[in-house]
C-alpha positions as CSV (number, residue, x, y, z in Angstrom):
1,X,-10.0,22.8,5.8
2,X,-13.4,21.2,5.4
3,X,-15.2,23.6,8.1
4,X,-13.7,26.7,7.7
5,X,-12.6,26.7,3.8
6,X,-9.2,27.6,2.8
7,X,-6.6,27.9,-0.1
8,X,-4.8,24.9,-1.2
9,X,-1.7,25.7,-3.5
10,X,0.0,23.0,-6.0
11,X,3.1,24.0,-7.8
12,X,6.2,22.2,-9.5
13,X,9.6,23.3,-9.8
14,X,12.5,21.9,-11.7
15,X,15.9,22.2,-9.3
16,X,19.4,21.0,-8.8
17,X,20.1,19.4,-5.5
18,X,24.1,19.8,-4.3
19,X,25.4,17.6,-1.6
20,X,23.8,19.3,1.4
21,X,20.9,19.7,0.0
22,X,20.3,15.8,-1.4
23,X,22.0,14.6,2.6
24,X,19.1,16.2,3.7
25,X,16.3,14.5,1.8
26,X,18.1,11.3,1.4
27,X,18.7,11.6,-2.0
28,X,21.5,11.5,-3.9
29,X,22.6,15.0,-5.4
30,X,21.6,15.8,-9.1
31,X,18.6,17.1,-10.8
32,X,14.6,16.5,-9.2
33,X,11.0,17.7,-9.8
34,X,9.6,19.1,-6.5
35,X,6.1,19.1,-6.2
36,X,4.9,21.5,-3.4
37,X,1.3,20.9,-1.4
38,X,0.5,23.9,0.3
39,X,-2.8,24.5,2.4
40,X,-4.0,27.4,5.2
41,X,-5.5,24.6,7.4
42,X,-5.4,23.7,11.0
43,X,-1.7,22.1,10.6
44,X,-0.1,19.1,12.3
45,X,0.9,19.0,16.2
46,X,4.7,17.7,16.4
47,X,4.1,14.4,17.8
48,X,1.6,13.8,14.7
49,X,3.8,15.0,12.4
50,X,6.4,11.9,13.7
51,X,3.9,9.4,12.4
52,X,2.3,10.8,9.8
53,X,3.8,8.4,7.0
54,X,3.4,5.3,9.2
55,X,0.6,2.6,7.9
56,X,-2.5,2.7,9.9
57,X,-1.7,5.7,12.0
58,X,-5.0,8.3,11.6
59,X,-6.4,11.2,13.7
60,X,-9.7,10.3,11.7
61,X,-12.6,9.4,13.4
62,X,-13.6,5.6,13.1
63,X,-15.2,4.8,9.0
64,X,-13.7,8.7,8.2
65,X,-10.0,7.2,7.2
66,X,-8.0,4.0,7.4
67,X,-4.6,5.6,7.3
68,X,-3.1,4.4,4.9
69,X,-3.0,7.4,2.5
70,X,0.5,8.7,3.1
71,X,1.9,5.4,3.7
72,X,0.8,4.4,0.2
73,X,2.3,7.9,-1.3
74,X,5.7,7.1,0.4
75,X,5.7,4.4,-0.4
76,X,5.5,5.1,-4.6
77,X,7.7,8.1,-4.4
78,X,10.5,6.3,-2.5
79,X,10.0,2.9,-5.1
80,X,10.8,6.2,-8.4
81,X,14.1,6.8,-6.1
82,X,12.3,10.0,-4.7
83,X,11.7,11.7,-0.9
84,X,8.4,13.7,0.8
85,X,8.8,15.5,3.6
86,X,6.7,17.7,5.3
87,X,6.3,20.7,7.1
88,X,3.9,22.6,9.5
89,X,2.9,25.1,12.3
90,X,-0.1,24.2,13.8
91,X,-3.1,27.1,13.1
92,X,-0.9,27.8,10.2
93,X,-1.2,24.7,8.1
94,X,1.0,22.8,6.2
95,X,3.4,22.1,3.4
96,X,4.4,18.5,2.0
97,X,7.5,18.6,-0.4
98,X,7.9,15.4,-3.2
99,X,11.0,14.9,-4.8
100,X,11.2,13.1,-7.9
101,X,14.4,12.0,-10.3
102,X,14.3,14.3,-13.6
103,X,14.6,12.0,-16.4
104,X,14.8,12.5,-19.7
105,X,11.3,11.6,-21.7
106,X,13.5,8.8,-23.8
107,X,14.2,7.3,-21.2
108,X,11.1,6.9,-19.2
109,X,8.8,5.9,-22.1
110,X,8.6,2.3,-22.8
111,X,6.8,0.3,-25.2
112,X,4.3,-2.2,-23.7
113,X,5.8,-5.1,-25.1
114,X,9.1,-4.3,-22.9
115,X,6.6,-4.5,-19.8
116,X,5.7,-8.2,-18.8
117,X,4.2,-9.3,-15.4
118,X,3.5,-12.9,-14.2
119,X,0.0,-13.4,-14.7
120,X,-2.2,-16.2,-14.3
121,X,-5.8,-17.8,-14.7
122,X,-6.2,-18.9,-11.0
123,X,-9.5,-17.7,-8.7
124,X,-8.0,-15.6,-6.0
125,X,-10.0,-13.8,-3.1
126,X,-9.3,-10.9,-1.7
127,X,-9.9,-9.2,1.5
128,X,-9.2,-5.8,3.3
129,X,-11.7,-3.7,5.2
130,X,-10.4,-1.1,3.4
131,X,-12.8,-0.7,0.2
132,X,-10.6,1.4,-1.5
133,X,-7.5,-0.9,-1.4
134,X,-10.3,-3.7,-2.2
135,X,-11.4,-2.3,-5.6
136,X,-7.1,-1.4,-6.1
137,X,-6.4,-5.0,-5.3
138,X,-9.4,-6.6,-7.9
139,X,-8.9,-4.2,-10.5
140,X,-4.8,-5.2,-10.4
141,X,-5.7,-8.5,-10.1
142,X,-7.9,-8.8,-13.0
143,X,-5.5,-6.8,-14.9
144,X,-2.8,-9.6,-14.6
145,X,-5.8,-12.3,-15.6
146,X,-7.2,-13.4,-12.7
147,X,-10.2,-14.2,-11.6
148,X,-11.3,-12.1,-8.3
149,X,-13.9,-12.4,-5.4
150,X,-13.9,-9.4,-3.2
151,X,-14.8,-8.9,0.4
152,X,-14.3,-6.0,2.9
153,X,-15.5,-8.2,6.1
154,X,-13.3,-11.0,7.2
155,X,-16.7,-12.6,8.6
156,X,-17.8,-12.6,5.2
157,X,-14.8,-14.0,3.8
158,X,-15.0,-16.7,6.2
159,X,-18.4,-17.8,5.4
160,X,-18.2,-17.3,1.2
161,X,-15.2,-20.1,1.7
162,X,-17.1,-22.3,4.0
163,X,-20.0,-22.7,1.4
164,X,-17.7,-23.1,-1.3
165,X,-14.0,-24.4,-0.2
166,X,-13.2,-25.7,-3.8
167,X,-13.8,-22.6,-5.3
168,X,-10.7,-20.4,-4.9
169,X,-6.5,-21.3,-5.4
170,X,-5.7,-18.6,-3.4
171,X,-6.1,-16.6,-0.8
172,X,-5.1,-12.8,0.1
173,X,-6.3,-10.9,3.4
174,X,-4.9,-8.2,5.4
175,X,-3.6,-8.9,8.5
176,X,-5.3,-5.5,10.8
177,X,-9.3,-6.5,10.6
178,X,-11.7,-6.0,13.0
179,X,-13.6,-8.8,14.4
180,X,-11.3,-11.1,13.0
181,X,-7.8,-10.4,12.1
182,X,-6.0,-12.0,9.0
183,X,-4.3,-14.6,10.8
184,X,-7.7,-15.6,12.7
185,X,-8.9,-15.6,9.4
186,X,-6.4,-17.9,7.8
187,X,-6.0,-20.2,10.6
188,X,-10.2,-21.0,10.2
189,X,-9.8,-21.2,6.4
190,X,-6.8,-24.0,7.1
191,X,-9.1,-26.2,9.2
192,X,-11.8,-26.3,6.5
193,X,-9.2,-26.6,3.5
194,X,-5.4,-27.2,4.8
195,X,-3.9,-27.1,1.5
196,X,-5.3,-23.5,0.5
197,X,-2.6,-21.2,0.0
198,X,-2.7,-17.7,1.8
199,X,-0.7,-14.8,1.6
200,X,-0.8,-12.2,4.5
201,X,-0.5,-8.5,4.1
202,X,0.3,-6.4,6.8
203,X,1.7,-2.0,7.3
204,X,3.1,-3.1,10.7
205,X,6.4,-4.8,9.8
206,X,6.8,-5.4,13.5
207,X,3.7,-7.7,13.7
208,X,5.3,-10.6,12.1
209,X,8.6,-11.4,10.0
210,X,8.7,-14.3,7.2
211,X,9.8,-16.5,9.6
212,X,6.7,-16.0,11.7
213,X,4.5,-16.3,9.0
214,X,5.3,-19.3,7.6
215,X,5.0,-21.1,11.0
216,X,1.4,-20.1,11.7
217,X,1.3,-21.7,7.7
218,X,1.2,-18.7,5.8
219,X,2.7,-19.1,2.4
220,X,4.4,-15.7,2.3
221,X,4.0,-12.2,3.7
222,X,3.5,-8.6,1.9
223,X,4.4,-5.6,3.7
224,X,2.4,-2.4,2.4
225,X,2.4,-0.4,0.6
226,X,4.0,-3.4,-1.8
227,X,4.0,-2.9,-6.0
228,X,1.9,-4.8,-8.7
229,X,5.4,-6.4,-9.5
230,X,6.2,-7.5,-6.0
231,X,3.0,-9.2,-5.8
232,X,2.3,-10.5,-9.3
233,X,5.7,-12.8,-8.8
234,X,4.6,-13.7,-5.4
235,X,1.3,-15.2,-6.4
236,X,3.0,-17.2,-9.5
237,X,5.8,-18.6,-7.1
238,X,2.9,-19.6,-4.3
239,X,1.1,-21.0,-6.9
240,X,3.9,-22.8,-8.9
241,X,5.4,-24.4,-5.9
């Protein structure tokens, strides 16, 4: 709606899903939150709306979007056992629908103490060209100890490690950069320092399996969206190995 303005509507209901109604969202039937995003705007064409919650797919310009938006909301409703769908006409806008499982508040609050990560000491650095998922990545990072170098350009990356090979224990770039992609990337880090452990993250699962990875020398692979818990026990088993 950014040209023309328009009315954006939020609202939360509490409902009972039967059978049908949970087949439908592939849920299973019992009681959800359903929070409703409504706006007036231009709306979605049908093949769009196909592809919408796919990693990387964008109808943004190049530097206006990365894609990844939806595919990172799907990806933390469907982890709390929830469902989004969506709906739209284009001219007329569109709807998105999350479901989420009621709970009862004693069971969803937990004391800190009950919450324990891996966490380590280690010098990791980190690379996406996507500065958002950059300053997510540090700030998670950092929270579970580490200390974190940043970059957004694999070029960059390439030449911070060539200066100073000693100085990190790990590595962790995405896979889809331009210039050079992650496993460009890793495969020029290896010939300065073949011992350096990497771990690839890639949205397009059909890119490369575990398999794959680990024969171009990766050390593991994370698919996004992945959780903090996901990859806080990936780093400590890498790194423990």
């Amino acid at each position: 709606m950014e040209l023309a303005g328009g009315v954006l509507e939020v609202s939360l209901a509490n409902l009972t899903l039967d059978e049908a109604a949970a087949r439908r969202q592939e849920l299973q039937p019992g009681a959800y939150v359903r929070l409703t995003v409504w706006d007036t705007g231009c709306g979605i064409e049908p093949t769009i709306m196909a592809r919408i919650f796919d990693p990387y797919f964008t109808t943004k310009e190049v530097g206006n979007g990365t894609g990844m938006g939806l595919a990172v909301v799907h990806g933390i409703v469907k982890h709390h056992g929830g469902a989004i769908s969506a709906q739209s006409t284009p001219g007329q806008g569109a709807s998105f629908q999350v479901y989420l499982p009621l709970r009862e508040a004693a069971t969803v609050l937990a004391s800190p103490q009950t919450i324990s990560l891996p966490s380590g000491q280690e010098r990791i650095l980190f690379i996406d060209d996507a500065p958002a998922l950059v300053n997510m990545g540090k700030e998670c990072l950092e929270g579970l100890g580490y200390e974190v170098v940043t970059e957004t350009s694999s070029q960059a990356a390439f030449a911070l490690f060539a200066r100073q090979p000693e100085r990190f224990d790990l590595v962790i770039t995405d896979m889809t950069m331009p210039g050079m992609t992650g496993k460009e990337l890793a495969h020029e880090l290896r010939r300065i320092r073949p011992d350096i452990p990497i771990i690839l993250c890639t949205g397009f699962s059909h890119h490369l399996n575990e398999e794959q990875t680990r024969a171009i020398g990766m050390c593991a692979l994370l698919r996004k969206p992945f959780g903090l818990r996901e990859l806080a026990e990936t780093i400590r088993a890498i790194l423990q190995h």
